[in-house]
DRENBADREN-351780 format. One line per 3 residues: number of its first residue (from 1); for each residue x, z, y of N, C-alpha, C. Coordinates in pm, whole numbers. Atoms other than C-alpha are relative to their C-alpha. Layout:
N
NUM) X/Z/Y/X/Z/Y/X/Z/Y  ...;
This chain:
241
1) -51/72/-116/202/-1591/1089/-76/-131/16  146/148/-40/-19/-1915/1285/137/-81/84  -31/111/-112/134/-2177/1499/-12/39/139;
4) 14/-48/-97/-27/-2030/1758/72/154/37  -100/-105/-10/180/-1675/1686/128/-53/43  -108/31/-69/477/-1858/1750/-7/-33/133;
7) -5/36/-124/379/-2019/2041/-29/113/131  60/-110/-126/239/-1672/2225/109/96/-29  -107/-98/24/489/-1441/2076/156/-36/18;
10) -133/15/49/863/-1440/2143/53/107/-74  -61/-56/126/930/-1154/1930/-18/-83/-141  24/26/120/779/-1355/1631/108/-159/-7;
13) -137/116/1/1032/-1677/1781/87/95/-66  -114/-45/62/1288/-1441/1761/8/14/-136  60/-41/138/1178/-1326/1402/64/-139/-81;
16) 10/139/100/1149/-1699/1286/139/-100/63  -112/58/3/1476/-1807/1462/-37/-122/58  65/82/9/1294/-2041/1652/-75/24/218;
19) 15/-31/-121/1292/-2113/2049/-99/-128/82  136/42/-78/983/-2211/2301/64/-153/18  29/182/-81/946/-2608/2333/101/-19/-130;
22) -81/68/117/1188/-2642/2001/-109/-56/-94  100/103/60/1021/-2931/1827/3/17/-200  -4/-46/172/1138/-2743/1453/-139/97/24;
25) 83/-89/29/814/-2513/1538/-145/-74/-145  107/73/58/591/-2552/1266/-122/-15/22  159/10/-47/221/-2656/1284/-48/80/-141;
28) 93/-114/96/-55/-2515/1062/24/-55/-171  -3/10/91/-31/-2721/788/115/57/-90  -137/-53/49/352/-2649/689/31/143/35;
31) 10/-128/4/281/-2304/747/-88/98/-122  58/-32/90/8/-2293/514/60/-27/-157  -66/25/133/169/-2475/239/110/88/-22;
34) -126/-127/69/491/-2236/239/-99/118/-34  44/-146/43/240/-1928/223/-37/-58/-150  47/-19/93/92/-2089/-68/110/-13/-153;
37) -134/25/37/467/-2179/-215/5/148/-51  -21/-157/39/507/-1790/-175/-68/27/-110  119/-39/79/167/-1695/-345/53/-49/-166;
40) -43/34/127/253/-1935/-622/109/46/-126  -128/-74/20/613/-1803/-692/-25/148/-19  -38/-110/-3/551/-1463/-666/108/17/72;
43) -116/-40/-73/795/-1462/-436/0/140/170  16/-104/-96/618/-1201/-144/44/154/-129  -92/-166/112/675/-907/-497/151/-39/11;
46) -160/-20/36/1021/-1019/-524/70/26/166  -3/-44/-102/1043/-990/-125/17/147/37  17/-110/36/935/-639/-175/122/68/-86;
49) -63/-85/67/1121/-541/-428/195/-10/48  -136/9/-44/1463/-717/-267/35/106/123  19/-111/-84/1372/-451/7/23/105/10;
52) -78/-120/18/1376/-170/-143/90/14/-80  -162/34/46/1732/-274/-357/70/29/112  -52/-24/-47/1826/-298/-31/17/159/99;
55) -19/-133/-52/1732/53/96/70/127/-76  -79/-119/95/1839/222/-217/160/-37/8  -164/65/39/2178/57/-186/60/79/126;
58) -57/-84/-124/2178/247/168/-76/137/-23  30/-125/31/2074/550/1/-106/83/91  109/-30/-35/1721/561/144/-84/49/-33;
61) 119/22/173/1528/579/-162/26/129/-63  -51/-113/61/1583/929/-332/-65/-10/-173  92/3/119/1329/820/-651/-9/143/-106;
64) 26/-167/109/1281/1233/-749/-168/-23/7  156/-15/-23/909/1244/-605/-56/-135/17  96/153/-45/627/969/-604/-154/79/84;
67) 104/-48/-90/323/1055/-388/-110/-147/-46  66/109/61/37/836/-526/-128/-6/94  228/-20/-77/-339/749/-296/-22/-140/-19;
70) 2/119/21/-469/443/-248/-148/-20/142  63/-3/-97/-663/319/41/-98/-148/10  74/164/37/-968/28/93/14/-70/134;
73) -38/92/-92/-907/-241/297/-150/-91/-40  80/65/-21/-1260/-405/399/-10/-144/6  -10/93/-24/-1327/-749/319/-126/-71/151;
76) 122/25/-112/-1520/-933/635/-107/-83/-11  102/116/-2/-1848/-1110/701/41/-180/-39  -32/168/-39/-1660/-1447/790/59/-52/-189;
79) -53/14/115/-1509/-1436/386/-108/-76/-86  95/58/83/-1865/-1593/272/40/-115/-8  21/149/-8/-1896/-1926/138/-94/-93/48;
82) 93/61/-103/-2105/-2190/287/-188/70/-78  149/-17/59/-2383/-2086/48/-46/164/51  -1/-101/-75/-2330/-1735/237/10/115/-135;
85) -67/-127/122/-2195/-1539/-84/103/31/15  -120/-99/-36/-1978/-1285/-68/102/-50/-133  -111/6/89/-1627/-1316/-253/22/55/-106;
88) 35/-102/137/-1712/-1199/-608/109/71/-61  -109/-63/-36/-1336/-1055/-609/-4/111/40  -10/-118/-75/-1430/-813/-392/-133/70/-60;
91) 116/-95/34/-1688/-495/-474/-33/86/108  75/-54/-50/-1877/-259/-315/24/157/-8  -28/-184/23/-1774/142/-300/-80/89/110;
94) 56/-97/-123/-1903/465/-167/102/77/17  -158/-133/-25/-1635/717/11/-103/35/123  98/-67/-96/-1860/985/176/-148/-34/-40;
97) 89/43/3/-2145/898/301/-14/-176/35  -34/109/-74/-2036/572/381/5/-173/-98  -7/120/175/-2066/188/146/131/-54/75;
100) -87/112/-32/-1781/-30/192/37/-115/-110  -11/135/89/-1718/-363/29/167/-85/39  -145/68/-15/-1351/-522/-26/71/37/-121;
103) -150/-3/124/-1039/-441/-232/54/104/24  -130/-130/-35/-774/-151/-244/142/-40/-74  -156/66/34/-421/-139/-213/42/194/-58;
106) -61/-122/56/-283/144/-482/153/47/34  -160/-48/-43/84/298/-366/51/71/-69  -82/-94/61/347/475/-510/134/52/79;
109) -126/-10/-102/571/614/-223/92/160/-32  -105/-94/60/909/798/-256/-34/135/79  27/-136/-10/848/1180/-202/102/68/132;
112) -98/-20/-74/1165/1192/18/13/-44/154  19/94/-92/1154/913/251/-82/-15/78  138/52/-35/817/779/254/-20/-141/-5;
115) -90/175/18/973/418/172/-149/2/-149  115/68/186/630/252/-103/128/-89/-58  -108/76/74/834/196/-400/-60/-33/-117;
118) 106/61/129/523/60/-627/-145/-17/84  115/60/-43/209/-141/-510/-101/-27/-90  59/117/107/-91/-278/-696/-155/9/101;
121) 112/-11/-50/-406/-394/-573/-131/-27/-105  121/46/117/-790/-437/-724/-142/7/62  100/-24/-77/-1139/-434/-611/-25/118/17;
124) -5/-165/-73/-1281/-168/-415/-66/104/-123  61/-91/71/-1489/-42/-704/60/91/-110  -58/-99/114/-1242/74/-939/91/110/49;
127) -38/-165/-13/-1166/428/-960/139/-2/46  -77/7/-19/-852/526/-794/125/46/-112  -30/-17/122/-739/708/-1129/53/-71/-81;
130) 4/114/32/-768/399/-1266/150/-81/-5  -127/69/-50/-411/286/-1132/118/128/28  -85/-72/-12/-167/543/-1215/175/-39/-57;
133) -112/51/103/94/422/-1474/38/-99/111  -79/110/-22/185/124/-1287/72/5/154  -5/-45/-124/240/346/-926/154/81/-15;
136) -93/-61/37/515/518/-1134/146/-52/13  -94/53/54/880/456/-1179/98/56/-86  -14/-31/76/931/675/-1441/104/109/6;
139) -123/-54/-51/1211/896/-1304/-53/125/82  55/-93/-72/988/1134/-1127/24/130/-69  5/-115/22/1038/1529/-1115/-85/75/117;
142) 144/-63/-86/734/1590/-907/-88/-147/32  119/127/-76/387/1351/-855/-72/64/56  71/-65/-173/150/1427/-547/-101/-61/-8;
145) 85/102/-17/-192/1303/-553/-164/109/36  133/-75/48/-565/1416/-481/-85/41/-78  78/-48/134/-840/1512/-670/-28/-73/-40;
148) 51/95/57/-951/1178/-731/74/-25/-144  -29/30/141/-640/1212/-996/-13/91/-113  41/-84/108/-710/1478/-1161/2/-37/-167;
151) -21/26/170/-640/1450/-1578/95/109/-42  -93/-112/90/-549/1745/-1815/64/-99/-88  -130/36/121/-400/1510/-2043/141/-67/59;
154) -102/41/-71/-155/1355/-1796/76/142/75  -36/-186/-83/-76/1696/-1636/87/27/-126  -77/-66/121/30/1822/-2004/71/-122/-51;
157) -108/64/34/206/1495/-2048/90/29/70  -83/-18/-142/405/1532/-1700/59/175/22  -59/-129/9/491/1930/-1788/109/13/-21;
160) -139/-31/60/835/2021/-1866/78/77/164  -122/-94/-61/1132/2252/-1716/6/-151/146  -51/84/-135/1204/2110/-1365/-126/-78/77;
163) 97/109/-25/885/1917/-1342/-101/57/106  100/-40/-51/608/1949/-1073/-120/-63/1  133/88/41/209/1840/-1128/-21/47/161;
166) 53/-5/-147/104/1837/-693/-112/-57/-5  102/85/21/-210/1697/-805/-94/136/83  138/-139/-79/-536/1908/-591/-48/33/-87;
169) 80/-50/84/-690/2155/-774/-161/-41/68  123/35/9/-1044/2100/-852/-93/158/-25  107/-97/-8/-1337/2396/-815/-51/-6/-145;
172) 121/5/133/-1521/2446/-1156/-87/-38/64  179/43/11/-1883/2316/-1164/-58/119/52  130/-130/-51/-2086/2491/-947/42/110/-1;
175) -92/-105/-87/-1813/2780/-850/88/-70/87  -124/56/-82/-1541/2796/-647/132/8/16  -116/3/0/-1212/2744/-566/96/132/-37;
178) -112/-115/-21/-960/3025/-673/97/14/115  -120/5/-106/-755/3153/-399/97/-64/-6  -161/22/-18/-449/3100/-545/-1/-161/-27;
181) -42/161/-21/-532/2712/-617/-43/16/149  16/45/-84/-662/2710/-275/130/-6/107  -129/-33/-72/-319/2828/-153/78/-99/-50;
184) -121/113/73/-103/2592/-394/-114/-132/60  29/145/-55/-367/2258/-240/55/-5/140  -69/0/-117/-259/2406/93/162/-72/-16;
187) -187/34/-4/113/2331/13/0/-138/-46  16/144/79/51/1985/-209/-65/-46/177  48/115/-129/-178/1846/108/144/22/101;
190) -109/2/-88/157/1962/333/100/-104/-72  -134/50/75/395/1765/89/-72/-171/-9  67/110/-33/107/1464/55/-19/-82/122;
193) -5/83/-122/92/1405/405/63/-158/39  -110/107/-34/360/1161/395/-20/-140/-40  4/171/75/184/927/198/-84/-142/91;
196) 80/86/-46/-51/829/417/55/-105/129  -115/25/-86/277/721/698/0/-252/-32  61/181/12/238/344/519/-154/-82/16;
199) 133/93/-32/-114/281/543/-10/3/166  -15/-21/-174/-62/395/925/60/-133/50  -73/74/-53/167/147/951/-107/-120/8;
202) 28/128/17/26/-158/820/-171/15/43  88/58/-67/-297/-70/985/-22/25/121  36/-10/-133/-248/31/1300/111/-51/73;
205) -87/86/-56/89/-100/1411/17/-162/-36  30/164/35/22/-467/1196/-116/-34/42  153/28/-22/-342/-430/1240/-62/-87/-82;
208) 62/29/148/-417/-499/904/-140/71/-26  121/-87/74/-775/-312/843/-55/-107/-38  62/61/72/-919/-623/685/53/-117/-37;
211) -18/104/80/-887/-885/400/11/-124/112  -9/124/-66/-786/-1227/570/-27/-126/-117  19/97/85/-844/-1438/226/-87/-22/-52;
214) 39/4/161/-1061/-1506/-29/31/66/-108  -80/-41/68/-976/-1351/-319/88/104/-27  -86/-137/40/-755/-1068/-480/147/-49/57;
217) -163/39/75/-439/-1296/-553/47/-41/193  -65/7/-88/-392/-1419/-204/20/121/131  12/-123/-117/-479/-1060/-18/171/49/-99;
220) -133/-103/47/-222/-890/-275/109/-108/64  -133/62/-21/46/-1147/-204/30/65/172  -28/-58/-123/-4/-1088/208/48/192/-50;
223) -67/-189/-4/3/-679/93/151/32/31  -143/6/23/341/-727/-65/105/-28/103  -127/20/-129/533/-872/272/-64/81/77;
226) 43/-142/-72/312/-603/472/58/127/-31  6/-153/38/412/-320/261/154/-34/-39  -124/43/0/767/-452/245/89/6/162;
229) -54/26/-110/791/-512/634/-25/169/6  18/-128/-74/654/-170/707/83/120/-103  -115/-105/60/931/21/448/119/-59/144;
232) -129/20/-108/1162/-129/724/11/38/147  40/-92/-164/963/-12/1044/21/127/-28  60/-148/11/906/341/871/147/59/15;
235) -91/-25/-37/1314/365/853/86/-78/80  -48/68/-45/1430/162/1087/139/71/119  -95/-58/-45/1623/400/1260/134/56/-49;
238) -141/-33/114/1802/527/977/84/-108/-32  -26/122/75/1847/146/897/125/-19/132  -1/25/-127/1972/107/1310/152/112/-8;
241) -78/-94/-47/2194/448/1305/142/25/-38;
């Protein structure tokens, strides 16, 4: 939120409780210092997490399934410093044929819902694999993820009576796919779909597709009230009904 959002938006008055020509509007500075209040505190995770307390308390939250991806969020040109260096925070990845340079935001959304009920972010270069344990909340009887997660030893940890591994099968080396995994990725990508419902949000209805900071610590903090506001757009009807 800017000074200037208040002043062009009256949904974001309404929001902030806060009406045109009222002389409580804040300016930039006392806008900046509370974000950095937040940042400091940790108080955008505890935002988050008071969020979804409050959706599980309205029995939103089902915590059987987690659906795990993780998506990169591009840092921009304007992020250099005067010496015109890039934000050494941020890295450099390939997806496709394609480079991109920034950070990623890892998810852990409920299987039921579609409510993210575990975040973490990191530069773009590390493996998405990389960020599984902490996407969890330990209670799961089915996880959902692509091939990027792929691991026989997590698979044969995550086995047991009741349990489901939705992870994409992977082709052997230089063969191909078995039917019958190609039939069971058919059903996992139908059940995965759902995950991708939050990055939709926060980048095409917030219009989030790129880093606004410097830095890891102050992008993750914005994530956290992004990926907090948009568990409340994604049920807002249920929240409403």
């Amino acid at each position: 939120m800017t000074e200037e959002t208040l002043y062009d938006s009256e949904a974001m008055r309404r929001f902030a409780g806060i009406e045109l020509g009222d002389d409580r509007i804040p300016d930039e500075t006392t806008i900046l210092n509370f974000r950095h209040l937040l940042e400091r505190h940790g108080l955008t995770e505890a935002i988050f997490a008071e969020v979804n307390v409050h959706l599980a308390d309205k029995g939103i939250t089902l915590r059987s399934g987690t659906l795990v991806d993780a998506t990169i969020i591009d840092a921009p040109s304007s992020t250099k410093d005067k010496a015109g260096a890039r934000d050494p925070e941020m890295s450099s990845t390939k997806k496709g044929n394609d480079w991109y340079f920034g950070m990623k935001a890892h998810i852990g959304v409920d299987a039921g819902s579609g409510v993210t009920h575990s975040l973490e972010t990191s530069t773009a270069k590390l493996h998405d694999s990389q960020v599984w344990d902490e996407l969890l909340h330990g209670e799961e009887t089915s996880v959902w993820a692509d091939k990027g997660y792929v691991s026989a030893e997590r698979e044969a940890e995550f086995k047991a009576p009741g349990k489901v591994w939705g992870v994409l099968r992977k082709a052997p080396r230089g063969g191909r796919l078995h039917p019958v995994d190609a039939r069971i990725n058919r059903l996992i990508t139908m059940v995965r779909a759902k995950v991708e419902h939050p990055f939709r949000v926060i980048k095409r209805q917030f219009g989030y597709v790129k880093t606004r900071y410097r830095g890891l610590a102050k992008n993750r903090a914005q994530l956290f009230t992004l990926f907090a506001l948009g568990n409340l757009f994604l049920v807002r009807r249920r929240l409403l009904a």
